[in-house]
N, C-alpha and C positions, 0 to 999 in steps of 0.2 A: 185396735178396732178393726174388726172384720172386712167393714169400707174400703178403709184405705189399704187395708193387705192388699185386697182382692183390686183396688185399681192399681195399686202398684205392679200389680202380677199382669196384670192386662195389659198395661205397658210396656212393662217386659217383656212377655209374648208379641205384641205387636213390631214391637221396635227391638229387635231381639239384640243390638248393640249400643241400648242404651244402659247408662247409669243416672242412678241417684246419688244426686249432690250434697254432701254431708257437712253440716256447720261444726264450728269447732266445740269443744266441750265445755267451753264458757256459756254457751248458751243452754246447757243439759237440763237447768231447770225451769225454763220458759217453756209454756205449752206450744206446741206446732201449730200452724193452720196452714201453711204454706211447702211447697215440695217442689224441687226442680228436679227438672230429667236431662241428661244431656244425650240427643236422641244418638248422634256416632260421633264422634273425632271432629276434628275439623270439619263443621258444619257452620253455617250461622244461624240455626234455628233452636229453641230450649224450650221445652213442656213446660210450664209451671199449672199445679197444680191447687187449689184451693179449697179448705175448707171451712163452712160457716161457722164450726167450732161447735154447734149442736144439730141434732140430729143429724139427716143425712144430703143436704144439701150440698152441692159441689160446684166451683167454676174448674174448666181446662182451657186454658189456652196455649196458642204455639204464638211464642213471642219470635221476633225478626228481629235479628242485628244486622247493622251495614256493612259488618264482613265476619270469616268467621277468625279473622288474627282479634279484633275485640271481645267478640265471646271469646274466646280464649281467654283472656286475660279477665273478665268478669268473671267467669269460673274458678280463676285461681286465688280473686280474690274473696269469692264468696264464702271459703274457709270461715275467714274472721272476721268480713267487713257485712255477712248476712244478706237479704234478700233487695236491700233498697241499691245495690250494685245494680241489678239488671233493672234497674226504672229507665233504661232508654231503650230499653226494646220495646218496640209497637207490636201489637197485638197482629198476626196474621189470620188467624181465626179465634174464635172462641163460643165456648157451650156452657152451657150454666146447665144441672140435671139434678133430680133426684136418686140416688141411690135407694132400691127398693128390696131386692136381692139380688142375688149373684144374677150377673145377665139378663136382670131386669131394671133397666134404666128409664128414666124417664126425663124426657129433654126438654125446659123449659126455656130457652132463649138461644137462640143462634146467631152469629155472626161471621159474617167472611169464610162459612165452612162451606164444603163441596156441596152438591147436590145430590147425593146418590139418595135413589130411593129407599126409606124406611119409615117403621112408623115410628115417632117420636115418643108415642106412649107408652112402648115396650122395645126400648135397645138395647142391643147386646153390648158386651163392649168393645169388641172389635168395631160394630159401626161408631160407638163412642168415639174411636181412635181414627178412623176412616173424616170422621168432622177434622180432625186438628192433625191430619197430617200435610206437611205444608208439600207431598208431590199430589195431592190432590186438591187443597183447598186454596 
């Protein structure tokens, strides 16, 4: 899906030492709606991203661990143990948005994200990413 290419890619660009967290292939035939990011190494913070499964609605959030030696080890199990590993991460921001086209976002609920000025009606996704980065938000 185009959507999720292109926020993947914005991620990337954004967080240029990030990776996506890959389940193992037992799961290859369950549809996704869910995507982690792990923004660099040893951090305690992980993007997860959401999707409502139709059309283009989206949540992002930046979850928070109490250190990063546990996300560590929630990462290594998320291989095989899947997405409800990281259910003790508290949300440190999070954006719920419409995907409209490329670098055209539209931001329908905020929380805990920075303040930087934009318009919510038309975001790019850099400022998408500027909401849920935890040196700013």
């Amino acid at each position: 899906m185009d959507s999720i290419d292109y926020l993947r890619d914005e991620i990337k660009s954004y967080f240029p030492e990030s990776t996506e967290l890959q389940l193992s292939s037992r799961y290859d035939k369950q549809p996704r709606f869910n995507f982690y990011f792990q923004i660099v190494s040893d951090y305690r913070y992980l993007l997860y991203l959401n999707w409502d499964g139709e059309g283009y609605r989206f949540t992002l959030k930046c979850l928070e661990f109490s250190s990063k030696e546990l996300l560590s080890q929630l990462i290594a199990d998320y291989t095989d143990g899947g997405s409800r590993v990281f259910n003790v991460g508290q949300p440190k921001s999070t954006i719920s948005f419409i995907y409209r086209e490329k670098d055209n976002l539209s931001g329908t609920e905020f929380k805990g994200t920075n303040s930087s000025a934009f318009d919510s009606n038309a975001m790019s996704g850099k400022e998408l990413m500027q909401c849920v980065d935890p040196a700013y938000a």
